[in-house]
C-alpha positions as CSV (number, residue, x, y, z in Angstrom):
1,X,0.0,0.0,0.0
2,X,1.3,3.3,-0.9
3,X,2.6,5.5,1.8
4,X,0.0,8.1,2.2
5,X,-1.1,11.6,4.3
6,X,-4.9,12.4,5.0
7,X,-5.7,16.4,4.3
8,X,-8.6,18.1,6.1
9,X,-9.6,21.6,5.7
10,X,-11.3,22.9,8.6
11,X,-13.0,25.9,9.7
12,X,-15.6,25.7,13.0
13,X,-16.7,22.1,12.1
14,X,-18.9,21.6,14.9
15,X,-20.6,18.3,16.1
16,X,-20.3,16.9,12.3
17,X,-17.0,17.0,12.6
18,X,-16.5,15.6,15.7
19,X,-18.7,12.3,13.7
20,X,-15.5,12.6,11.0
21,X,-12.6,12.7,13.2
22,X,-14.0,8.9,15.0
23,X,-14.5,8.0,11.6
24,X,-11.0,8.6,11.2
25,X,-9.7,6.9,13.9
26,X,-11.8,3.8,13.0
27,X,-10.1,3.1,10.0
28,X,-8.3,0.0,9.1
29,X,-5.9,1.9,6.8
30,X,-3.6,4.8,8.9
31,X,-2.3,7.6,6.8
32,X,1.4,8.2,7.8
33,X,0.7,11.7,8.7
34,X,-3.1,13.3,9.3
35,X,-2.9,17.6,8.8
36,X,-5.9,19.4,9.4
37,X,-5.2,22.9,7.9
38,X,-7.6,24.9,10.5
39,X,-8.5,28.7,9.0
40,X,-9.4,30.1,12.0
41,X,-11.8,27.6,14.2
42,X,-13.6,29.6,17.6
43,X,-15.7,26.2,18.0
44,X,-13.1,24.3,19.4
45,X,-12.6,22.2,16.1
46,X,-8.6,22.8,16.4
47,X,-8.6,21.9,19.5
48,X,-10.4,18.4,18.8
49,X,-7.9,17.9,16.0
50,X,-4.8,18.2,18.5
51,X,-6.7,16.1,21.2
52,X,-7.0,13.0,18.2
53,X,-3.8,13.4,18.1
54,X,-3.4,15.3,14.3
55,X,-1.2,17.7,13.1
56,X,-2.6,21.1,13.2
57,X,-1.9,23.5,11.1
58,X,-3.2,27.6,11.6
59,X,-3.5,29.5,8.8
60,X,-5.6,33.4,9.1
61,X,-9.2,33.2,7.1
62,X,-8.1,35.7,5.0
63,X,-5.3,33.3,3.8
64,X,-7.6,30.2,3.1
65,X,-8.5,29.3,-0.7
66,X,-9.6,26.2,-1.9
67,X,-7.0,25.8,-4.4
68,X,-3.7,27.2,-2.7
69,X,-4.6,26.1,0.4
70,X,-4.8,22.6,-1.0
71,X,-1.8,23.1,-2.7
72,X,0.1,23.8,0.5
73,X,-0.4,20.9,2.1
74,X,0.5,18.6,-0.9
75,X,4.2,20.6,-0.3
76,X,4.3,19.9,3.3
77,X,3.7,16.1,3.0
78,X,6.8,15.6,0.3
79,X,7.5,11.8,1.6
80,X,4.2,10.1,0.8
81,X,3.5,8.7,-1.9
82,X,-0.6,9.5,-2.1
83,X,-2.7,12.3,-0.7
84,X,-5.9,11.9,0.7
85,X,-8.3,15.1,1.0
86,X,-11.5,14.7,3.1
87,X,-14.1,17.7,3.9
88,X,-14.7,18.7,7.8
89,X,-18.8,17.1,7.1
90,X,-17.6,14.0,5.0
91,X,-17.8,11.2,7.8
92,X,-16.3,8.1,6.2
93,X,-19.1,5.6,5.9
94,X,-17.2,2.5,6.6
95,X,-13.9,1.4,8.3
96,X,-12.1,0.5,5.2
97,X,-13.2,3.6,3.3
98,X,-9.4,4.9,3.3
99,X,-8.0,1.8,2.4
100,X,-10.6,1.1,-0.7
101,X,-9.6,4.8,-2.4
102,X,-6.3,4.5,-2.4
103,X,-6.4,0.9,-3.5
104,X,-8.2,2.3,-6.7
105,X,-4.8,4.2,-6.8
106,X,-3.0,1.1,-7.0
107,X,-5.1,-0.7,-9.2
108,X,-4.8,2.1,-11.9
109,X,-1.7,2.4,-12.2
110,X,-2.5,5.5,-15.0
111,X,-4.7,7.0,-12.2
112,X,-3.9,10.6,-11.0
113,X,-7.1,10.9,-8.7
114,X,-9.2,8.6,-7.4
115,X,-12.5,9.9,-5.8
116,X,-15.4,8.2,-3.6
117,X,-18.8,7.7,-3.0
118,X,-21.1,10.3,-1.7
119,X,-24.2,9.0,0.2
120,X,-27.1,11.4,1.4
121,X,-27.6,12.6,4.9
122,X,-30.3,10.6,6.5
123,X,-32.1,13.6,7.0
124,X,-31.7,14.6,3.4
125,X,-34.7,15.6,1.4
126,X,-35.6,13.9,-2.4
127,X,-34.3,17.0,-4.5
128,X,-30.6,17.2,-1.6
129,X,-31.1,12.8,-2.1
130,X,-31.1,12.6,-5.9
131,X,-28.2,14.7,-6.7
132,X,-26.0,12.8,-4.9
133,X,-27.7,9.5,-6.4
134,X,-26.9,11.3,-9.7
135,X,-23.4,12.4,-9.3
136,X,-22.4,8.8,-7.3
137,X,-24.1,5.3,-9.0
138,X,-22.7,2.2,-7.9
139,X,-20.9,1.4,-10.7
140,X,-17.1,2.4,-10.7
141,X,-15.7,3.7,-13.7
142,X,-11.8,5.2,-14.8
143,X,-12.6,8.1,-17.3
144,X,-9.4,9.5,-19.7
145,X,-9.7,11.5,-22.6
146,X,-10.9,9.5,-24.6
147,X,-14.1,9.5,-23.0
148,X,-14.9,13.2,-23.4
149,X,-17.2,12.7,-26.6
150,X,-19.3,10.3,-24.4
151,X,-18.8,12.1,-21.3
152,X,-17.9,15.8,-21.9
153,X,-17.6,18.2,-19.0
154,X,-18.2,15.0,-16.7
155,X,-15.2,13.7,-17.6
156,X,-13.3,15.6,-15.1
157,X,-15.8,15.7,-12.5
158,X,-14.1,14.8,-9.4
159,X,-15.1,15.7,-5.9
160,X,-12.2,16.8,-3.1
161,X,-14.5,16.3,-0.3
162,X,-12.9,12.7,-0.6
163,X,-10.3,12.1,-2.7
164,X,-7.3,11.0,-3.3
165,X,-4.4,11.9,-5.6
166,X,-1.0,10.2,-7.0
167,X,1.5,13.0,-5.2
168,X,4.0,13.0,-8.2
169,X,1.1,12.7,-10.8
170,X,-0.9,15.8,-9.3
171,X,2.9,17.7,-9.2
172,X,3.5,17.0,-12.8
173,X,0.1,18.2,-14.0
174,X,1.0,21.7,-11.8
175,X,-0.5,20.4,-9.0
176,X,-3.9,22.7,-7.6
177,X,-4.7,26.6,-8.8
178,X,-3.8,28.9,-6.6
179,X,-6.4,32.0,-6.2
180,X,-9.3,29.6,-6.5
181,X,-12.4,30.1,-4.2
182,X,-14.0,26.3,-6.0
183,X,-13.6,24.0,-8.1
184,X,-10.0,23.4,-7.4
185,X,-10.9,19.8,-7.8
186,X,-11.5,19.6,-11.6
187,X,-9.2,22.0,-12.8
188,X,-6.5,19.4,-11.5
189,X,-8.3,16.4,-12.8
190,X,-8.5,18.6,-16.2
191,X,-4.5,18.8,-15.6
192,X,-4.1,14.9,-14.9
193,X,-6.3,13.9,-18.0
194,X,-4.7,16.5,-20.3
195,X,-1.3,14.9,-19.4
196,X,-2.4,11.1,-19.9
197,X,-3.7,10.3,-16.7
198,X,-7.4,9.1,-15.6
199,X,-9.6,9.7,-13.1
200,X,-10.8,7.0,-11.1
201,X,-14.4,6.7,-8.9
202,X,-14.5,4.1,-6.7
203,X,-18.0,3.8,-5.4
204,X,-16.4,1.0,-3.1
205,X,-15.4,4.1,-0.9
206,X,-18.1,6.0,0.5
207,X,-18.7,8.6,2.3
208,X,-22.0,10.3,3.9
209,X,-22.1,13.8,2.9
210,X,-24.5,16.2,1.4
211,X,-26.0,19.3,1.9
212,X,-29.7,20.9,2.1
213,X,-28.6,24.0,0.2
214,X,-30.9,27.2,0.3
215,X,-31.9,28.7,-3.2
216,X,-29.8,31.6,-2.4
217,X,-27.0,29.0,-1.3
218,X,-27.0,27.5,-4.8
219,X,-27.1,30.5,-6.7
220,X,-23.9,31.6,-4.6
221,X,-22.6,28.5,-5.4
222,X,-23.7,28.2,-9.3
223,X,-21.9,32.3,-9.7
224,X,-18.9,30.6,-8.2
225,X,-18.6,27.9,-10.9
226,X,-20.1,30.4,-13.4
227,X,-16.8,32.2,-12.6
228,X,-14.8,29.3,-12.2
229,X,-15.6,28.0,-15.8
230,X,-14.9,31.3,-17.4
231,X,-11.6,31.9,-16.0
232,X,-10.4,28.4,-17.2
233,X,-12.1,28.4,-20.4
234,X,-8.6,27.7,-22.0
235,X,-8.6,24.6,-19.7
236,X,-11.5,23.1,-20.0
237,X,-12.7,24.0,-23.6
238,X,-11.6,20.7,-24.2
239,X,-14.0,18.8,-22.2
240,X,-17.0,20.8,-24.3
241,X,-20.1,22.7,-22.6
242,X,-21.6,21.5,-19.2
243,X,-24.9,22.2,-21.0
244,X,-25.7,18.7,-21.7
245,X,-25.0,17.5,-18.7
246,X,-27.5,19.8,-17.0
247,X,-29.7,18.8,-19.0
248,X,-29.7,15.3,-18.3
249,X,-29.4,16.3,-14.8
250,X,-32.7,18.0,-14.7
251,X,-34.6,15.1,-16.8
252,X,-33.0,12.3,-14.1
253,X,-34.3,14.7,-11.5
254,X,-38.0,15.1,-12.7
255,X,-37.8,11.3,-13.2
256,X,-37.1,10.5,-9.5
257,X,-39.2,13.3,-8.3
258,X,-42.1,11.8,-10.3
259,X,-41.6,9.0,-8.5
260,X,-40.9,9.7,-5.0
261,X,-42.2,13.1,-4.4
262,X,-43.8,14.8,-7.2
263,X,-44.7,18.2,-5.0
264,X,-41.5,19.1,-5.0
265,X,-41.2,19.4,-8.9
266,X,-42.3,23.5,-9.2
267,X,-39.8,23.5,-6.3
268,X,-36.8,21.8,-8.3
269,X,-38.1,23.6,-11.5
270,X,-37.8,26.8,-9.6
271,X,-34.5,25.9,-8.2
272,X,-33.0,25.0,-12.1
273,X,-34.2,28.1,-13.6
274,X,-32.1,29.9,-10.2
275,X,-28.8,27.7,-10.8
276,X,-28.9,28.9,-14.7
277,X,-29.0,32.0,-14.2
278,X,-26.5,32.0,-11.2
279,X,-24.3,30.4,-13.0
280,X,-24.6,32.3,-16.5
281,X,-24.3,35.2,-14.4
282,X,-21.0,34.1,-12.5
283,X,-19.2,33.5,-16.3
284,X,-20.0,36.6,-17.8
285,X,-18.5,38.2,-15.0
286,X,-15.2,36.5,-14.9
287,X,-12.1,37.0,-17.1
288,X,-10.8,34.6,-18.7
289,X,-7.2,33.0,-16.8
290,X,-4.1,33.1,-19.2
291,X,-2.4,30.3,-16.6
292,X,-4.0,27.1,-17.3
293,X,-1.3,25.0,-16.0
């Protein structure tokens, strides 16, 4: 098994995160060195860290970005071989999660990143439930670039809320971007494919994680990939428009809503009209990035 460090972001986790760090300590693979990069926690989250016995590492708010900050702790960890990134909410669903995502790693030998399985929130409603049923099926897959006339934008979908990347493979591709408040995780999967690497999912490793997002949440969040999309148009014009994969987001959605809770549809309507617009919004606004890595 591959020598490896487990990342964790965290800022003011709260009781979910107490849920992730037993999770971590149940697992039957340890990570050679556990980092929690803490941005400025008044919740006591750093000091839960320390008392599992992680490395801690403060950083100021202001100095936090999803990309650099990523990028950062892939330079402090420069003897393992794999790096695994985990979100302060993910709570590994099983004691072999670890072990099963960076095994995909080692099955794959072409494999840059290797990401997991996201299972609702118990509590999760049908519209929060289906797009994680959407984004993570049960069938594993390794996607190169070959598959972007099939696949398209999907291709280098990747999630960092658990994840795991080949350290040398990310480095050669140029590694994260710094200055990037989202989608740090498929503008380095972009970066792996477009230098012959693949992207593994391994629905083997799961995690539960998902969020009930407000409207206004997602429209924040939609502006931000809006944005992100414009600014690496040079990178990711390859992979073609996300358009058709929203649409066959939305007609898998009204499908499952037909089925399991059809009141909700004006409400997931509504919501897809809100996301469009968000997010058309957020790339008109952008510039374009001349750094593409």
């Amino acid at each position: 098994m591959m020598s490896t460090a487990l990342i964790v972001p965290v800022k003011n986790g709260g009781p979910r995160w107490q849920m992730v760090i037993a999770s971590i300590q149940e697992q039957s693979l340890r990570p050679q060195r556990v980092v929690v990069i803490d941005s400025g926690s008044t919740d006591g989250s750093d000091d839960a860290a320390k008392a599992a016995g992680f490395e801690l590492h403060a950083i100021a708010p202001e100095c936090f970005d999803h990309g650099g900050t990523r990028q950062m702790a892939v330079e402090m960890v420069p003897e393992c071989e794999s790096v695994i990134f985990l979100t302060q909410d993910a709570v590994l669903e099983a004691p072999d999660a670890l072990e099963q995502l960076v095994s995909a790693l080692h099955t794959h030998p072409q494999a840059g990143v290797a990401y997991g399985r996201q299972l609702p929130r118990a509590e999760a409603g049908p519209i929060e439930r289906h797009a994680r049923l959407f984004n993570y099926p049960e069938q594993n897959t390794e996607k190169s670039l070959k598959d972007i006339p099939r696949m398209g934008i999907k291709t280098a979908f990747t999630s960092d809320s658990f994840a795991a990347y080949r350290r040398d493979a990310l480095l050669r591709a140029g590694g994260f971007p710094q200055n990037c408040s989202m989608g740090e995780d498929m503008i380095a999967a972009a970066r792996i494919l477009l230098q012959g690497g693949t992207v593994v999912y391994a629905a083997q490793a799961r995690v539960i994680h998902s969020h009930g997002f407000t409207m206004a949440e997602e429209a924040r969040r939609y502006y931000g990939i809006g944005r992100m999309h414009a600014q690496q148009r040079l990178l990711l014009a390859r992979f073609q428009s996300p358009a058709s994969e929203g649409k066959r987001f939305v007609r898998s959605e009204l499908v499952f809503l037909t089925r399991h809770a059809p009141w909700r549809i004006p409400e997931a309507l509504l919501r897809t009209a809100t996301k469009y617009s968000a997010y058309r919004w957020g790339k008109r606004s952008a510039p374009v990035m001349e750094q593409t890595g």
